[in-house]
C-alpha positions as CSV (number, residue, x, y, z in Angstrom):
1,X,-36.1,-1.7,-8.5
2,X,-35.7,-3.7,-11.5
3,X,-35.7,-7.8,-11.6
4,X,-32.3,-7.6,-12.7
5,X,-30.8,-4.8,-9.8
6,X,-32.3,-7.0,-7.2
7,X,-31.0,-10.4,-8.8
8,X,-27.4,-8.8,-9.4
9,X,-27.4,-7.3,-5.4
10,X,-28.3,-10.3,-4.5
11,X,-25.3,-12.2,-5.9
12,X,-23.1,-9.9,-5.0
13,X,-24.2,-9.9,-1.8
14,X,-23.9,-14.0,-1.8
15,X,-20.1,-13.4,-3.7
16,X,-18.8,-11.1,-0.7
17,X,-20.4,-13.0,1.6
18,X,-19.1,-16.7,0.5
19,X,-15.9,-16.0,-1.0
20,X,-14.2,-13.3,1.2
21,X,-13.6,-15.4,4.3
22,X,-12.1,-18.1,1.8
23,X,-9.7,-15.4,0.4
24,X,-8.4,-14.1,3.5
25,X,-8.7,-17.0,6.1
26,X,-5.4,-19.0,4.9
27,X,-3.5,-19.0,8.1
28,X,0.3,-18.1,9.0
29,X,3.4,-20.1,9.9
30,X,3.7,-21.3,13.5
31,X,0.1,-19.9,14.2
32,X,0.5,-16.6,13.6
33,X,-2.4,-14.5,13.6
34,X,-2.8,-11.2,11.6
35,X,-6.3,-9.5,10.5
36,X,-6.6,-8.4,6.5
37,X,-8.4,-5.4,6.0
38,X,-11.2,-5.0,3.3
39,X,-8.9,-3.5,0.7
40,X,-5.4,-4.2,2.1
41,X,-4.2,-6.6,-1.1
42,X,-5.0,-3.7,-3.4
43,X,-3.2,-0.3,-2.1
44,X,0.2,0.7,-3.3
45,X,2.7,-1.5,-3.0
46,X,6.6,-0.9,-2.7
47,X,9.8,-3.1,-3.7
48,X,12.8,-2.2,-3.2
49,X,16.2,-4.3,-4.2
50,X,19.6,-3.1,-2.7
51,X,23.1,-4.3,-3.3
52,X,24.2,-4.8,0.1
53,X,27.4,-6.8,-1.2
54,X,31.1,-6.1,-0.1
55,X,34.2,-4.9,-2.3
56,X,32.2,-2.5,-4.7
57,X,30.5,-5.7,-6.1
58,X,28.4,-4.7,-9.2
59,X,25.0,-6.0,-8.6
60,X,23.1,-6.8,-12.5
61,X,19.5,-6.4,-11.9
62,X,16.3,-6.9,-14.3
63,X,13.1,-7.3,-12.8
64,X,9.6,-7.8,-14.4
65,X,5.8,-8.8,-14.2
66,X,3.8,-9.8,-17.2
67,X,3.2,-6.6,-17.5
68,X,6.1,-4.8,-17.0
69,X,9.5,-5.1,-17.8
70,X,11.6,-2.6,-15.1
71,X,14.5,-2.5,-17.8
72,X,18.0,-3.3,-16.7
73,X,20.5,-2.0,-14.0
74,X,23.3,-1.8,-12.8
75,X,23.8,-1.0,-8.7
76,X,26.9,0.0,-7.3
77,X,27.2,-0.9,-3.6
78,X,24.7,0.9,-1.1
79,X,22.5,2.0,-4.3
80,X,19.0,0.6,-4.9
81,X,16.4,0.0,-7.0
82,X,12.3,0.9,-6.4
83,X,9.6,1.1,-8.0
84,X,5.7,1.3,-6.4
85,X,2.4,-0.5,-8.2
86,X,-0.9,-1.8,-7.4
87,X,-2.2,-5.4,-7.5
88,X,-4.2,-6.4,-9.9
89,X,-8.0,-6.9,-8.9
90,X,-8.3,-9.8,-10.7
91,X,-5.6,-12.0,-11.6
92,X,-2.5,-12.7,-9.9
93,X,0.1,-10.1,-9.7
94,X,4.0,-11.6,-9.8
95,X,7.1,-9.8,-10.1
96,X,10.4,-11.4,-10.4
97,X,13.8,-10.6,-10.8
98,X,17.2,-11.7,-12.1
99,X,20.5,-10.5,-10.2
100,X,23.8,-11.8,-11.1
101,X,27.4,-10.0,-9.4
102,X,30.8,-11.8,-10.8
103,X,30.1,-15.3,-11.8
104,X,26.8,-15.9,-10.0
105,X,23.0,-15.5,-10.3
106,X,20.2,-16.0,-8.7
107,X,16.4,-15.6,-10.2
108,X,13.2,-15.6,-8.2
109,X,10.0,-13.9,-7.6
110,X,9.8,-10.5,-5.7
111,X,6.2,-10.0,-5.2
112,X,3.7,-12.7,-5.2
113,X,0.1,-12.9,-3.7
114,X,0.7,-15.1,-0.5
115,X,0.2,-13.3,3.3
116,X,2.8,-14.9,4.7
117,X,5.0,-12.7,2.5
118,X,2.6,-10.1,3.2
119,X,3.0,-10.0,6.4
120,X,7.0,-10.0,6.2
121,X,6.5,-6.8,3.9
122,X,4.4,-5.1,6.5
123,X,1.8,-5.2,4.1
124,X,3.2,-2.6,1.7
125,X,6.9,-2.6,1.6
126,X,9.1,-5.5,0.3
127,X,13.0,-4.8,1.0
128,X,15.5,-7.1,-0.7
129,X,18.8,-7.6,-0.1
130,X,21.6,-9.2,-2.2
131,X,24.9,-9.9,0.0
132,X,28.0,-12.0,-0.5
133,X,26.5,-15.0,0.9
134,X,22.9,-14.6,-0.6
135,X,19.6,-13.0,-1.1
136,X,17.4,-11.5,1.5
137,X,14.1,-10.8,2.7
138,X,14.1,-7.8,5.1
139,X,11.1,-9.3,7.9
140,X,9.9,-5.7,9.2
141,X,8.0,-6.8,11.6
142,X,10.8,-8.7,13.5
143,X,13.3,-6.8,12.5
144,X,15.6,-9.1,10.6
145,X,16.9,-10.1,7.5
146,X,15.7,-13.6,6.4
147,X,17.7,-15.2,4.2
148,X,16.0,-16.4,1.0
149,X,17.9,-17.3,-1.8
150,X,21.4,-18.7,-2.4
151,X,23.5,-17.6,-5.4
152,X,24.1,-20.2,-8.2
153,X,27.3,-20.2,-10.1
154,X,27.2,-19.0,-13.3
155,X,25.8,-16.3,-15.3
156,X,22.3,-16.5,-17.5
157,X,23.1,-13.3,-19.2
């Protein structure tokens, strides 16, 4: 083996070994415990938005990342938007979204790196929900939806 294999295993030996429990040790609300898997931030992802409003409410929707604009829509009631990506390995992957129904909005992020989210996602599907009163998070494992965002008045665009 050559001086530089051996220095270059050796560092990444050191990297995995120091910097993976610092990644995926942050701990949940109310001590919850969960286990990340070698590879679990990095599979195939799925968001989904649904207009869950009442009296055939028109729900405008544009979402993006940095690197993606998801164009603009517009959901009738019980109709959805989805789309599926992978994290980026390095970097910070982000989506957001702006939704807006007669003459109020809300904007806010989608998909961010963070495992408490992760963990309401069930660690590969995000289900949003805009309603009358708000904006919500389905939480998969318990079987709920969270309220997460209010709708401001007004419209951006």
């Amino acid at each position: 083996m050559s001086f530089f294999y051996k220095n270059f295993m050796f560092f990444l030996l050191v990297l995995t070994t120091a910097v993976t429990p610092l990644i995926f040790s942050s701990s949940y609300e109310r001590g919850e415990s969960h286990n990340i898997k070698s590879g679990e931030l990095y599979k195939t992802w799925h968001v989904n938005v649904t207009n869950g409003m009442s009296n055939n409410k028109i729900l405008f929707l544009h979402c993006k990342s940095a690197q993606n604009d998801l164009g603009i829509q517009n959901l009738i009631v019980g109709n959805y938007s989805t789309w599926k990506f992978r994290p980026r390995i390095f970097g910070k992957t982000l989506f957001w979204c702006y939704m807006a129904s007669d003459n109020s909005h809300a904007a806010f992020d989608v998909y961010w790196e963070d495992e408490n989210f992760f963990y309401r996602c069930n660690w590969k599907f995000c289900d949003w929900i805009a309603k009358d009163n708000g904006i919500y998070l389905k939480n998969i494992p318990k079987g709920y939806d969270e309220f997460r965002h209010k709708w401001e008045p007004g419209r951006l665009y």
